[in-house]
DSSP file (Angstrom, degrees, kcal/mol; ACC not computed):
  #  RESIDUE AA STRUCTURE BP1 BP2  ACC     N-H-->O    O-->H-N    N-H-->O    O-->H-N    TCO  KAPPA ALPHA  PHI   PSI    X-CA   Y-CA   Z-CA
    1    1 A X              0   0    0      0, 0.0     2,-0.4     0, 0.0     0, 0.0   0.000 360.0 360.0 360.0 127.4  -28.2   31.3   20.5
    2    2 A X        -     0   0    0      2,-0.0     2,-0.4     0, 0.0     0, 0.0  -0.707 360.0-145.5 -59.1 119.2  -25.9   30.2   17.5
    3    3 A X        -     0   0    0     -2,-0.4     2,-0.7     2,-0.0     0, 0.0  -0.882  22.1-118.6-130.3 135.0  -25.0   26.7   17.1
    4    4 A X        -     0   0    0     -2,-0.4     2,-1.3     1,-0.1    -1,-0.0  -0.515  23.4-141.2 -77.1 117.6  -21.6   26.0   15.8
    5    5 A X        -     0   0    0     -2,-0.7    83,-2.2     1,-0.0    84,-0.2  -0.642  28.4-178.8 -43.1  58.2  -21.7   24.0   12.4
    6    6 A X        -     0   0    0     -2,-1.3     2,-0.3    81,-0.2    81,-0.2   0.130  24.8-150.0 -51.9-176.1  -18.9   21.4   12.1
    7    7 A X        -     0   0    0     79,-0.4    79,-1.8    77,-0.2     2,-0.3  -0.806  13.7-154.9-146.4 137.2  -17.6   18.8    9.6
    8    8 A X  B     -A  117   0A   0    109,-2.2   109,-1.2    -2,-0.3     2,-0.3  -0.865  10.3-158.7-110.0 149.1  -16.0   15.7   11.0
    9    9 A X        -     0   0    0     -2,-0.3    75,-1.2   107,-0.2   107,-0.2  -0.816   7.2-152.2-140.4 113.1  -13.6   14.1    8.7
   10   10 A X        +     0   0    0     -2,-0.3   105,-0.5    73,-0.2     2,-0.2  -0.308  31.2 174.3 -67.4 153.7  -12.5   10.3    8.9
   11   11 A X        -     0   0    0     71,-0.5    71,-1.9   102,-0.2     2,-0.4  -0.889  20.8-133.5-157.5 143.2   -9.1   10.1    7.5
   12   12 A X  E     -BC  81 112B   0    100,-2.0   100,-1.8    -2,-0.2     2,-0.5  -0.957   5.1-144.2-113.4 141.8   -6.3    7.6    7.0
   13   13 A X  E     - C   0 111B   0     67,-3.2    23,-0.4    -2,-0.4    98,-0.3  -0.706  24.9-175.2 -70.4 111.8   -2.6    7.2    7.3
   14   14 A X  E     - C   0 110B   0     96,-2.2    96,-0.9    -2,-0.5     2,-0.8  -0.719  17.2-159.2 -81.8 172.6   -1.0    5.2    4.7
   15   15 A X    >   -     0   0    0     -2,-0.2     3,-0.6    94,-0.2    94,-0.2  -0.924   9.6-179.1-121.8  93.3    2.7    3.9    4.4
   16   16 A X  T 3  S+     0   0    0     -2,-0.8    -1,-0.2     1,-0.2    93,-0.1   0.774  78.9  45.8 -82.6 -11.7    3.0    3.2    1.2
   17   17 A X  T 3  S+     0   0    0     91,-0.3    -1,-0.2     2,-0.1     2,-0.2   0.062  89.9 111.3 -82.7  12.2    7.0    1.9    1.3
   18   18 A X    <   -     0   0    0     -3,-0.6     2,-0.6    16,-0.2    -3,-0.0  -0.550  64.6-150.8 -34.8 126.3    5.9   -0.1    4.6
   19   19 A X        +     0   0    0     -2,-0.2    -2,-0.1     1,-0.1    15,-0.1  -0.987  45.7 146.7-115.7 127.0    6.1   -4.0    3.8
   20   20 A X  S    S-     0   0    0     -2,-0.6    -1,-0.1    13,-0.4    13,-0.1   0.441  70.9 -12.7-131.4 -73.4    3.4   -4.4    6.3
   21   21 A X  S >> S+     0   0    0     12,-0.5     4,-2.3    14,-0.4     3,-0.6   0.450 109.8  97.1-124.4  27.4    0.7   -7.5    5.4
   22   22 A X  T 34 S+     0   0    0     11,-0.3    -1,-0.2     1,-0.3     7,-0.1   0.843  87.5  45.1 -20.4 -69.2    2.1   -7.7    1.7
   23   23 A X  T 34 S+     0   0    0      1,-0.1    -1,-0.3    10,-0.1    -2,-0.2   0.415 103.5  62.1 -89.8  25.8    4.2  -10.6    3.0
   24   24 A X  T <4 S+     0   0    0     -3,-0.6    -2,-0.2     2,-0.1    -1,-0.1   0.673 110.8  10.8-112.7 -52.3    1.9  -12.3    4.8
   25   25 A X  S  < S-     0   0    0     -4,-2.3     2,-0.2     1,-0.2   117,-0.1  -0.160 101.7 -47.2-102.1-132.8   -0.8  -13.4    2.2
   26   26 A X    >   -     0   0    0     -2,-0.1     3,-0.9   115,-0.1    -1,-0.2  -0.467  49.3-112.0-106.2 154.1   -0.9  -13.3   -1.3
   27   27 A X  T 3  S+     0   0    0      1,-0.2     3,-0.5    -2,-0.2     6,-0.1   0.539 103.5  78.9 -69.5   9.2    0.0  -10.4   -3.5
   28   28 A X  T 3   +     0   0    0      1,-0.2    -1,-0.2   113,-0.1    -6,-0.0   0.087  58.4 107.5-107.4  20.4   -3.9   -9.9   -4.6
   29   29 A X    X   -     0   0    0     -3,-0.9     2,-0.9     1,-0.2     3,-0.9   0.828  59.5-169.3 -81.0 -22.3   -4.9   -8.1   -1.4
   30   30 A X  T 3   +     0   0    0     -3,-0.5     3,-0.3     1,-0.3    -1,-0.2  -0.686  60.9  11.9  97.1-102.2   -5.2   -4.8   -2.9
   31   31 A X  T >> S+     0   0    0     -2,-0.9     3,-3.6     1,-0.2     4,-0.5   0.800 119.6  70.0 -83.5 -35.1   -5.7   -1.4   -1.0
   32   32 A X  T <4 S+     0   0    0     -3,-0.9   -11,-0.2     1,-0.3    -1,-0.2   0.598  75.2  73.8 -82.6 -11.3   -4.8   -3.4    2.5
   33   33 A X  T 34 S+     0   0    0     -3,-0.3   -12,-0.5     1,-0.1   -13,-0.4   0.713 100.0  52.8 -82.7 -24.4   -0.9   -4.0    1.7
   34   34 A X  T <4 S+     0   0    0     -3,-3.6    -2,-0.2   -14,-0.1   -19,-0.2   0.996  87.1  99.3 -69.9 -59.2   -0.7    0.3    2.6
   35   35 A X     <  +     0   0    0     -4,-0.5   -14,-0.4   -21,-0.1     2,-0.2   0.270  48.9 142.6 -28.7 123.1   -2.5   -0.2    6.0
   36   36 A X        -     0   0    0    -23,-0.4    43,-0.1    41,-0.1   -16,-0.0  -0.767  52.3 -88.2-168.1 147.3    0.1   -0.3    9.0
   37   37 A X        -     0   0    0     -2,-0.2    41,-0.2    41,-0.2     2,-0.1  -0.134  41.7-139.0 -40.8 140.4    0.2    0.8   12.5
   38   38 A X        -     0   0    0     39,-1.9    -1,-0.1     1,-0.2    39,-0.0  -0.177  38.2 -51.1-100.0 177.0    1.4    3.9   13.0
   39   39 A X        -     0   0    0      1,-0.1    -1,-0.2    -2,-0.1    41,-0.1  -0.226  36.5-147.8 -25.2 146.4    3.9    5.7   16.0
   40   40 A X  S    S+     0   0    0     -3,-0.1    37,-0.1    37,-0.0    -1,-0.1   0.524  98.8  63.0 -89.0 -38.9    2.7    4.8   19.1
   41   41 A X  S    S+     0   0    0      2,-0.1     2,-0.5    36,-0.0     5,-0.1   0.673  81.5 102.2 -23.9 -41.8    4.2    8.3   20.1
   42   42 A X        +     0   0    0      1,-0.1    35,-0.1     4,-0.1     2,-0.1  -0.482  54.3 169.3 -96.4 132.2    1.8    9.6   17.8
   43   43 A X     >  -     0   0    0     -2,-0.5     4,-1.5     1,-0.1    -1,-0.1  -0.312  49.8 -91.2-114.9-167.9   -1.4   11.0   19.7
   44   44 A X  H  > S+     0   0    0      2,-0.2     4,-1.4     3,-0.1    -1,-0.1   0.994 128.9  38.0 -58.1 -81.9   -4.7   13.2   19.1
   45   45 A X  H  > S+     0   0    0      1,-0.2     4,-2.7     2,-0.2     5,-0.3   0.910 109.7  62.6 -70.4 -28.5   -2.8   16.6   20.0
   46   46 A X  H >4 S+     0   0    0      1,-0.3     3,-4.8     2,-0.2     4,-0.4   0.640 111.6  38.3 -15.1-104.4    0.4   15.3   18.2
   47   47 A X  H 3X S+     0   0    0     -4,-1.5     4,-2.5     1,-0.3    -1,-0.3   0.406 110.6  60.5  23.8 -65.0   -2.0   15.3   15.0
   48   48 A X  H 3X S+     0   0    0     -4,-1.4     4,-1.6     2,-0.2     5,-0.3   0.825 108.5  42.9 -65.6 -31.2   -3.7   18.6   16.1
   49   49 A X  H <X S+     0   0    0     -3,-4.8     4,-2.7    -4,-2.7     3,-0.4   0.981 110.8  56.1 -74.1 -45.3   -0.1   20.6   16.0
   50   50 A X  H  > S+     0   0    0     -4,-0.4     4,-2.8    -5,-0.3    -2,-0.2   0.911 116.3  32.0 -71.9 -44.0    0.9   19.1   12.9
   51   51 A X  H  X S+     0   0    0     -4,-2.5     4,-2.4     2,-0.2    -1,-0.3   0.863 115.3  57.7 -85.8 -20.7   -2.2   20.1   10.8
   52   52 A X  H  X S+     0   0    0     -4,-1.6     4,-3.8    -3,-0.4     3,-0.4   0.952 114.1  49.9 -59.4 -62.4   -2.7   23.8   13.0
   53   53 A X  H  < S+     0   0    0     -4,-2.7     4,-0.5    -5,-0.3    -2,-0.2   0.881 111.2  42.3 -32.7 -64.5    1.0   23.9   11.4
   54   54 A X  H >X S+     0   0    0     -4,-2.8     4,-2.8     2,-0.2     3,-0.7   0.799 108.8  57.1 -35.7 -48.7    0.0   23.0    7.9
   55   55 A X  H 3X S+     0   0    0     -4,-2.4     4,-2.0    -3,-0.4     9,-0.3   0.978 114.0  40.6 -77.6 -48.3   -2.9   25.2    8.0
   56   56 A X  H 3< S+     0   0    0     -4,-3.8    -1,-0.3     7,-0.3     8,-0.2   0.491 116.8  48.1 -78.7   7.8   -0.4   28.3    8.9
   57   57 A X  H <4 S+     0   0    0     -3,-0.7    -1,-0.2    -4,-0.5    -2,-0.2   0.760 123.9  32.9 -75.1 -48.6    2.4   27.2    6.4
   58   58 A X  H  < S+     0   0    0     -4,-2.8    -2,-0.2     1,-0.3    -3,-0.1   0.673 132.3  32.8 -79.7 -13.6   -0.2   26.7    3.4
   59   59 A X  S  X S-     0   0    0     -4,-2.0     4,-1.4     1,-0.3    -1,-0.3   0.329  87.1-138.1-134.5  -5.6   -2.4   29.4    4.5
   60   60 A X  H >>  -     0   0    0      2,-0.3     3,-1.3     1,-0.2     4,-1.1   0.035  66.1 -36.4  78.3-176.8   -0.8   32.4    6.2
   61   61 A X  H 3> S+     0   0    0      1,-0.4     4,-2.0     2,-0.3    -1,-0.2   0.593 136.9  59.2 -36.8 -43.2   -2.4   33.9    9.0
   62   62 A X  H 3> S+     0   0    0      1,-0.2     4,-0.9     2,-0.2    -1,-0.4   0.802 103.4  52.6 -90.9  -5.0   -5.7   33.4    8.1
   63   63 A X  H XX S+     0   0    0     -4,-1.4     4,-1.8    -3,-1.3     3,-0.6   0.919 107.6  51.1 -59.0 -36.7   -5.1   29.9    7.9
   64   64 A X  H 3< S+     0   0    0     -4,-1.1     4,-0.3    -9,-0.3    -2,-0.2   0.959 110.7  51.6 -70.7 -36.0   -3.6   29.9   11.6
   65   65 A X  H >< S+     0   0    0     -4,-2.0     3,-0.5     1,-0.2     4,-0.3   0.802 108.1  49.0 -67.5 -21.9   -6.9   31.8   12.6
   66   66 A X  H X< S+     0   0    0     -4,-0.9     3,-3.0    -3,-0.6     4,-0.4   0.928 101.0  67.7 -67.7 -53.9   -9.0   28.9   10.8
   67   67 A X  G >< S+     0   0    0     -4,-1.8     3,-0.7     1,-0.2    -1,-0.2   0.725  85.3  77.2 -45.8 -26.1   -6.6   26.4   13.0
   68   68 A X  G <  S+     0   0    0     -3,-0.5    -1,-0.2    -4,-0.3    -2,-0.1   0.915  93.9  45.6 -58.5 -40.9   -8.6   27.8   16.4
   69   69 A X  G <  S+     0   0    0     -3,-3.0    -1,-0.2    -4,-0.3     2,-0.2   0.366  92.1 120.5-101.3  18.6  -11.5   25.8   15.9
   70   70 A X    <   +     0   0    0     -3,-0.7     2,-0.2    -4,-0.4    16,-0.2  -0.476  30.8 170.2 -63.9 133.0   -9.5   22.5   15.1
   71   71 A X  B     -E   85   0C   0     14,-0.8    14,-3.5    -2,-0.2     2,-0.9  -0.682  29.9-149.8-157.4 115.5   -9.9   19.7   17.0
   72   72 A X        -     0   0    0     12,-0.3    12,-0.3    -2,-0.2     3,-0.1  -0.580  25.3-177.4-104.3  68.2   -8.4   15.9   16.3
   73   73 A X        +     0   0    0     -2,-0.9     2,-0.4    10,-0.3    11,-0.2   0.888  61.7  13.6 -66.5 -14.2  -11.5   13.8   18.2
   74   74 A X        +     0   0    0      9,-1.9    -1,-0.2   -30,-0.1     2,-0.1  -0.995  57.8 164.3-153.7 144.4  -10.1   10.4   17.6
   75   75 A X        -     0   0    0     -2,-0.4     2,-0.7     7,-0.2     7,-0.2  -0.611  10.5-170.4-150.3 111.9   -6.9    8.8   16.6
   76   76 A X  B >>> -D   81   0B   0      5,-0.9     4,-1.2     1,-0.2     3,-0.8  -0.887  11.8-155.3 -85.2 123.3   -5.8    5.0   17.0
   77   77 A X  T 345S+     0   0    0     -2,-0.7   -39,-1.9     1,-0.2     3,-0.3   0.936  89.0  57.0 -32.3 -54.5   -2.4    4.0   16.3
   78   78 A X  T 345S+     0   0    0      1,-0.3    -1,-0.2   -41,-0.2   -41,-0.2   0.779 115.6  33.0 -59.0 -32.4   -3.0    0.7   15.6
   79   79 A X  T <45S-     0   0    0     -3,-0.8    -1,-0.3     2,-0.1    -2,-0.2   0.280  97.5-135.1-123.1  -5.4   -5.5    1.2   12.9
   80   80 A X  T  <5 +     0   0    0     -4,-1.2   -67,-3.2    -3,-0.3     2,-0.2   0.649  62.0 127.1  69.4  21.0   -3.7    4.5   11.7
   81   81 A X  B   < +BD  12  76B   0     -5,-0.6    -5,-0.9   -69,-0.2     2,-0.3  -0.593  30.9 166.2-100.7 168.0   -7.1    6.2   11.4
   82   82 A X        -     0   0    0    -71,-1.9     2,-0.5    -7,-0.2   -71,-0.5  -0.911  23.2-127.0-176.0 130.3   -8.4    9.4   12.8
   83   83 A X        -     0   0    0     -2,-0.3    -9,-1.9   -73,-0.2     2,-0.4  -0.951  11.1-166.8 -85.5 129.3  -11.1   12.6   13.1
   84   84 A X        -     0   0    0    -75,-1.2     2,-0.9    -2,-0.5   -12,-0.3  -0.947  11.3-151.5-114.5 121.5  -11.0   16.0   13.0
   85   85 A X  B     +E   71   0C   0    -14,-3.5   -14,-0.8    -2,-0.4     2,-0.2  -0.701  31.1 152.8 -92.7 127.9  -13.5   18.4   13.9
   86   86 A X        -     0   0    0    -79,-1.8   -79,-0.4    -2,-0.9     5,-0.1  -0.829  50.9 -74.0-144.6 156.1  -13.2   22.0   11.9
   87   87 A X    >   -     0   0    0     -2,-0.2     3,-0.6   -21,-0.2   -81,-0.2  -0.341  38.6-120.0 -57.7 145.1  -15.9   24.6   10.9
   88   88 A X  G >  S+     0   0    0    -83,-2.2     3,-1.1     1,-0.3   -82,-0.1   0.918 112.7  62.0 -64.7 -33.6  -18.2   23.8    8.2
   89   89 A X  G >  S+     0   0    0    -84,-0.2     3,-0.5     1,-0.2    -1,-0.3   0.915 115.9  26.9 -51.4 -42.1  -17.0   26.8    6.2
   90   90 A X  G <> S+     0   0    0     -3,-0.6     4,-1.2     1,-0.2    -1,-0.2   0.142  74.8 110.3-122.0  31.2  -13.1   25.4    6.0
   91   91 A X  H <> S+     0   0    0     -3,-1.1     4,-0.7     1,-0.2    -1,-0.2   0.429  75.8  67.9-102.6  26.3  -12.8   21.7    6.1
   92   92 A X  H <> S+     0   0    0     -3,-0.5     4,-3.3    -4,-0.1    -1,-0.2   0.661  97.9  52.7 -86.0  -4.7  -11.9   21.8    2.8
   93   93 A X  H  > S+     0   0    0      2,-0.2     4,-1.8     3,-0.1    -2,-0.2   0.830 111.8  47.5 -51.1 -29.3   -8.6   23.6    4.1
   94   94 A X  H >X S+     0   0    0     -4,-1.2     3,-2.2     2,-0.2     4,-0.5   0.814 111.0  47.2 -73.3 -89.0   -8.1   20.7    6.5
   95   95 A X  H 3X S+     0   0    0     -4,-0.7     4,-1.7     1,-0.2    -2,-0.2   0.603 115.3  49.8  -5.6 -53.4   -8.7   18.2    3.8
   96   96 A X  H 3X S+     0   0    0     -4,-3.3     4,-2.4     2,-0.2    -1,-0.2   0.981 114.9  44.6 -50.4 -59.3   -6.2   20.3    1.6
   97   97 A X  H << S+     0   0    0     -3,-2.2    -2,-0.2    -4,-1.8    -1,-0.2   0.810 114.3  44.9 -51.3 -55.4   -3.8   20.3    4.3
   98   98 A X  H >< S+     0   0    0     -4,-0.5     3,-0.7     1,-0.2    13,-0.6   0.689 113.4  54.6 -62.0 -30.8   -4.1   16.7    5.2
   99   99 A X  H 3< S+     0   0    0     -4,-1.7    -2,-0.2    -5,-0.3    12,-0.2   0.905 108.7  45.4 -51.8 -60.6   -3.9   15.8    1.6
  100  100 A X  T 3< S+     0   0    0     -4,-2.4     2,-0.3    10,-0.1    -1,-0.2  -0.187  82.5 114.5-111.9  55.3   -1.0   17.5    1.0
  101  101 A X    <   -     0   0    0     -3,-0.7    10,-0.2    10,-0.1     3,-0.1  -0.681  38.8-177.4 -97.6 163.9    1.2   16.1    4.5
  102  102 A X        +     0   0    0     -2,-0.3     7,-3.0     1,-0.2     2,-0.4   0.267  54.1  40.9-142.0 -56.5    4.4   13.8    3.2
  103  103 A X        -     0   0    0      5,-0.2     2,-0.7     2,-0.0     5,-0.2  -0.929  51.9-163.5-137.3 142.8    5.9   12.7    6.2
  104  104 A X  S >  S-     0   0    0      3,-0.5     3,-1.8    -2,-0.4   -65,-0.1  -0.834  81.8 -37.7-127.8  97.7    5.3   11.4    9.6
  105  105 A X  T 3  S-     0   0    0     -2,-0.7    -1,-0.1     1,-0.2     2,-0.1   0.971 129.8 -39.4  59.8  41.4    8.0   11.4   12.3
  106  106 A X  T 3  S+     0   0    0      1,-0.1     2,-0.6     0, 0.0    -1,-0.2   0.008 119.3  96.3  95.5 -31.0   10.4   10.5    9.3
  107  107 A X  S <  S-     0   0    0     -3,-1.8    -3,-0.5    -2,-0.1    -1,-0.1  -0.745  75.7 -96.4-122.6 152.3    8.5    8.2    7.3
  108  108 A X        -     0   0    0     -2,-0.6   -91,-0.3    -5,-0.2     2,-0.3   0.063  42.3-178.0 -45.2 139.2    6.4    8.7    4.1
  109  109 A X        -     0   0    0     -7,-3.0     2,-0.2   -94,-0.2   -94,-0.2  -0.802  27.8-164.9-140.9 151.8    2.6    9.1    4.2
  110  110 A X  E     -C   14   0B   0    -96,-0.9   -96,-2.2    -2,-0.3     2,-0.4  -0.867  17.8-159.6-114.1 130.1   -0.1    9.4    2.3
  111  111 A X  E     -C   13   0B   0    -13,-0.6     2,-0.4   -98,-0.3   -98,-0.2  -0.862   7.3-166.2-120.6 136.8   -3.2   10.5    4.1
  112  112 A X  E     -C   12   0B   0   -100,-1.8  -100,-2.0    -2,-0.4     2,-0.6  -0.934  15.2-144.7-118.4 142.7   -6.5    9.9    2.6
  113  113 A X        +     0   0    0     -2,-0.4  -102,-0.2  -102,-0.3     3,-0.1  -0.943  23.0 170.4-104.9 105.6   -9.9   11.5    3.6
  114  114 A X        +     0   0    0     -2,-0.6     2,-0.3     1,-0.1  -103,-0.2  -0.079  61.0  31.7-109.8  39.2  -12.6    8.8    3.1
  115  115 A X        -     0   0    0   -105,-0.5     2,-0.2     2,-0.0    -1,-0.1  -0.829  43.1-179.9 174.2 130.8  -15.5   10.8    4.8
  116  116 A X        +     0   0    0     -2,-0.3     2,-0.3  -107,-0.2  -107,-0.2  -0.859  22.7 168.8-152.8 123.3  -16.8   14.0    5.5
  117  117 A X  B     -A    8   0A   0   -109,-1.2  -109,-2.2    -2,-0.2     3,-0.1  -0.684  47.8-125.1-132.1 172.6  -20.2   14.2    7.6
  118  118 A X  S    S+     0   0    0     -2,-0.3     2,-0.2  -111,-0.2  -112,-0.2   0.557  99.8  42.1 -99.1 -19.7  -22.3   17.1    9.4
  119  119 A X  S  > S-     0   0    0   -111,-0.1     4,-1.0     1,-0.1  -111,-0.2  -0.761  76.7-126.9-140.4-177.7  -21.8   14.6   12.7
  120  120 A X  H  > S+     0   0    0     -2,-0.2     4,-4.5     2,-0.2    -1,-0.1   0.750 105.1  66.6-104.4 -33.5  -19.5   12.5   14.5
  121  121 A X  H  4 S+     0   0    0      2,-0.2     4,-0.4     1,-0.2    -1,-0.2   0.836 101.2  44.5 -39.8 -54.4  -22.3    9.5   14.3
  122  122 A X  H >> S+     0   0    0      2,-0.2     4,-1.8     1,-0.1     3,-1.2   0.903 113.2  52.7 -85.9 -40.7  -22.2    9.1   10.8
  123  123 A X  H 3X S+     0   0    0     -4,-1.0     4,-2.5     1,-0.2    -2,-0.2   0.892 109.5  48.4 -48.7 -43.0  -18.2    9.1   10.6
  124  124 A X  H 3X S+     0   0    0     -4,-4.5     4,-1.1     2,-0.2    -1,-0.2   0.548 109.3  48.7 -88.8  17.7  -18.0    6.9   12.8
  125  125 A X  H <> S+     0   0    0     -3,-1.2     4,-2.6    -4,-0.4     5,-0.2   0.912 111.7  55.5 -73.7 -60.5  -20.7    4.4   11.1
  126  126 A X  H >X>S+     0   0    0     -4,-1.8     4,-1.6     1,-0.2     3,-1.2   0.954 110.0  46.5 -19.0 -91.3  -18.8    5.0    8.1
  127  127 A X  H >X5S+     0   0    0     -4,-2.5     4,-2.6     1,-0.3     3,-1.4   0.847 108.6  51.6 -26.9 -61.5  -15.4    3.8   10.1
  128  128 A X  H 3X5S+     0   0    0     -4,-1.1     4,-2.4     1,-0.2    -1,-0.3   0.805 111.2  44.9 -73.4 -23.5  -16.6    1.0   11.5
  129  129 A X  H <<5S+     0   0    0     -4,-2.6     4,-0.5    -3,-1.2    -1,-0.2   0.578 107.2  62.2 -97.2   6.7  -18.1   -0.5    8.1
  130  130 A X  H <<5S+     0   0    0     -4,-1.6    -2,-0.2    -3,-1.4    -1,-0.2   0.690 105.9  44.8 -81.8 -54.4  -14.9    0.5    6.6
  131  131 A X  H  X<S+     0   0    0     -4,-2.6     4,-1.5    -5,-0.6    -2,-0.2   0.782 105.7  58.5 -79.6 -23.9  -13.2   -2.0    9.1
  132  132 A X  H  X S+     0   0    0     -4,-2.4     4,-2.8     1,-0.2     5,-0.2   0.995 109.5  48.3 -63.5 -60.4  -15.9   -4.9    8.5
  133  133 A X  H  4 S+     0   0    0     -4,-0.5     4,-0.3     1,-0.3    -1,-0.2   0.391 106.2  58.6 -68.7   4.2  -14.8   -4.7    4.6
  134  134 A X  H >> S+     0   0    0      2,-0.1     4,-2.8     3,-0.1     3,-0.6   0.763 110.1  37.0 -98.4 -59.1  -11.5   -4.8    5.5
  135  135 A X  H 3X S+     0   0    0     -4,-1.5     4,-1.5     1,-0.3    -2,-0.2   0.983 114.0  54.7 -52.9 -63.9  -11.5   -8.1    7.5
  136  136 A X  H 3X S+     0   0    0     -4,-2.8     4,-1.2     1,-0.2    -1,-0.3   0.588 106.3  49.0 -84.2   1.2  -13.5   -9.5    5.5
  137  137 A X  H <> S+     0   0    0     -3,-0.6     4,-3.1    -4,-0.3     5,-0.4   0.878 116.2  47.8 -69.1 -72.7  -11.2   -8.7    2.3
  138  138 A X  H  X S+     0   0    0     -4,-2.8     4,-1.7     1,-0.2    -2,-0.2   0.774 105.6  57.5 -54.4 -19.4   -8.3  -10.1    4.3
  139  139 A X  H  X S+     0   0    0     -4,-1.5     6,-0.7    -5,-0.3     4,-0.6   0.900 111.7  41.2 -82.2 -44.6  -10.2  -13.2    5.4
  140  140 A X  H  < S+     0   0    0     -4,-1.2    -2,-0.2    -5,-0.2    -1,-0.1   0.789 113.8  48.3 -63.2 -32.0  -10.9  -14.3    2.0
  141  141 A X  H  < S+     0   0    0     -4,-3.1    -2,-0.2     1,-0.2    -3,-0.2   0.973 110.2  57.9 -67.1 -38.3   -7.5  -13.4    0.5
  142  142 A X  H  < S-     0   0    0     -4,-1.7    -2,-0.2    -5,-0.4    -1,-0.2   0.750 136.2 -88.8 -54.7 -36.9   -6.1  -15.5    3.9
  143  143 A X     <  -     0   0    0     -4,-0.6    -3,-0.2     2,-0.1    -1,-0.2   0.547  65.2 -79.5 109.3  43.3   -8.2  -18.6    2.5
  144  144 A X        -     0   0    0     -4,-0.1    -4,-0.2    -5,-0.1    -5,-0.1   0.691  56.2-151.1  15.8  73.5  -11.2  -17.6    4.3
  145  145 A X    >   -     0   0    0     -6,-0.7     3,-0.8     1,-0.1     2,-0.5   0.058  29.6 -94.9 -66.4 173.0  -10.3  -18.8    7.5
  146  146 A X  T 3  S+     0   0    0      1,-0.2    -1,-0.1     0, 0.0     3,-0.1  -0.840 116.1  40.5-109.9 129.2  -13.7  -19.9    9.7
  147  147 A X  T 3  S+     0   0    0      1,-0.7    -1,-0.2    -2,-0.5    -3,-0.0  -0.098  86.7 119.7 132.6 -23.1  -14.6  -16.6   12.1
  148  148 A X  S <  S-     0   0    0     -3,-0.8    -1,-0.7    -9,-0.1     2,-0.1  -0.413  70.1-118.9 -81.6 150.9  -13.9  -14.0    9.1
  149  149 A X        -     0   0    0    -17,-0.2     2,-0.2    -3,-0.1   -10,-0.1  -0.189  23.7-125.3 -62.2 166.3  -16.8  -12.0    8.4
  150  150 A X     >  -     0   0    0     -2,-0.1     4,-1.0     1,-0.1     3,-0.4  -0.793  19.1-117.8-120.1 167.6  -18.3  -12.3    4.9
  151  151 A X  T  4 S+     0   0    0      1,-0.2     3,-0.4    -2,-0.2   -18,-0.1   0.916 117.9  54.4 -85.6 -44.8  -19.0   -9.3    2.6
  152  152 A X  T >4 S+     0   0    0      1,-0.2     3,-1.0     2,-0.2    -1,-0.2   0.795 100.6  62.9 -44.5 -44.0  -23.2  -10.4    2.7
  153  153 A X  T 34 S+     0   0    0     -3,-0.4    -1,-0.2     1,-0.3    -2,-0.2   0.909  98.7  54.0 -67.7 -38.0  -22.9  -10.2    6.7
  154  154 A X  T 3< S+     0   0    0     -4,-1.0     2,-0.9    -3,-0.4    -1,-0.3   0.393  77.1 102.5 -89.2  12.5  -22.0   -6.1    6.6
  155  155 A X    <   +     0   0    0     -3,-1.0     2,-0.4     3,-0.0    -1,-0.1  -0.841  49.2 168.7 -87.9 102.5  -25.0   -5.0    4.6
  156  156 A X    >   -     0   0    0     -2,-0.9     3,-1.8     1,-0.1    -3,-0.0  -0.999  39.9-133.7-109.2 106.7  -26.9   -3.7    7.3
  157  157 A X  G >  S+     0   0    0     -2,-0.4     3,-2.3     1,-0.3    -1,-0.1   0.738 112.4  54.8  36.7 -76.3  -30.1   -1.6    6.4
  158  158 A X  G 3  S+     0   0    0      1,-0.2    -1,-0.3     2,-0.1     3,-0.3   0.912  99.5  63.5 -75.6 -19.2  -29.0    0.9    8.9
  159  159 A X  G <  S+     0   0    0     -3,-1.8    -1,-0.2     1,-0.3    -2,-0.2   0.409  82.3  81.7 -29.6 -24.1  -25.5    1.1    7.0
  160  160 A X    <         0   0    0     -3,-2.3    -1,-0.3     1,-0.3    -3,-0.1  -0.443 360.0 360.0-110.0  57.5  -27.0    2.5    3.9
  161  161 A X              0   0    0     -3,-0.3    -1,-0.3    -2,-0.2    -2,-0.1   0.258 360.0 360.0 -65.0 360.0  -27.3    6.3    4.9
């Protein structure tokens, strides 16, 4: 028996002409001012046509055969993040692919790939400690309101793989 070799790759949608939380604090928030909710419209398979699409614009045919073993495990809207599971041999074609998308239902993206793991476990560790440093970046630009996490509280031991 053969056992299929994946890649998972966390990714995010940014807007970068989105005034999203930009007005809301102070201008010193940094990476977080791209970050906005996405299409609500916009799903998993959504996702999966658009990059099957990509792979067989940028990539001819044998990109659309690459495109077979594609699969888009996670997307939220809200947090404008997402996975995709591809063969270990080509997910740097996805990456390429996702790298070089422009537009989303009409407006301008950038999509960033902050993760590539051998499992779905470690992306999504990855994710979630992505999203602790995000609050807790916004809770101190906010005037470190009392509830926000603090940067000391997300170094977790099991974190550091």
């Amino acid at each position: 028996m053969v056992r299929y070799k994946a890649r998972y790759l966390l990714f995010d949608i940014l807007y970068p002409e989105e005034p999203s939380l930009s007005a809301v604090g102070p201008p010193t928030q940094g990476h977080i001012e791209f970050h906005s909710s996405s299409d609500p419209t916009i799903t998993s398979s959504y996702l999966a046509g658009l990059i099957r699409e990509g792979l067989a614009h940028q990539f001819g045919d044998w990109g659309a055969g690459v495109a077979g073993g594609l699969t888009v495990k996670y997307f939220s809207p809200q947090t404008s993040k997402g996975i995709v599971r591809v063969s270990r041999d080509h997910y740097r074609l996805v990456w390429t692919v996702l790298s070089l998308m422009k537009e989303l239902k009409g407006k301008p993206i950038v999509i960033r790939v902050v993760k590539v793991g051998g499992t779905i476990k470690k992306v999504e560790k990855e994710a979630i400690r992505r999203a602790k440093l995000d609050i807790a970046r916004f809770g101190g630009a906010a005037g470190g309101r009392a509830g926000i996490l603090e940067v000391e509280d997300i170094e977790d031991d099991d974190m550091q793989d």
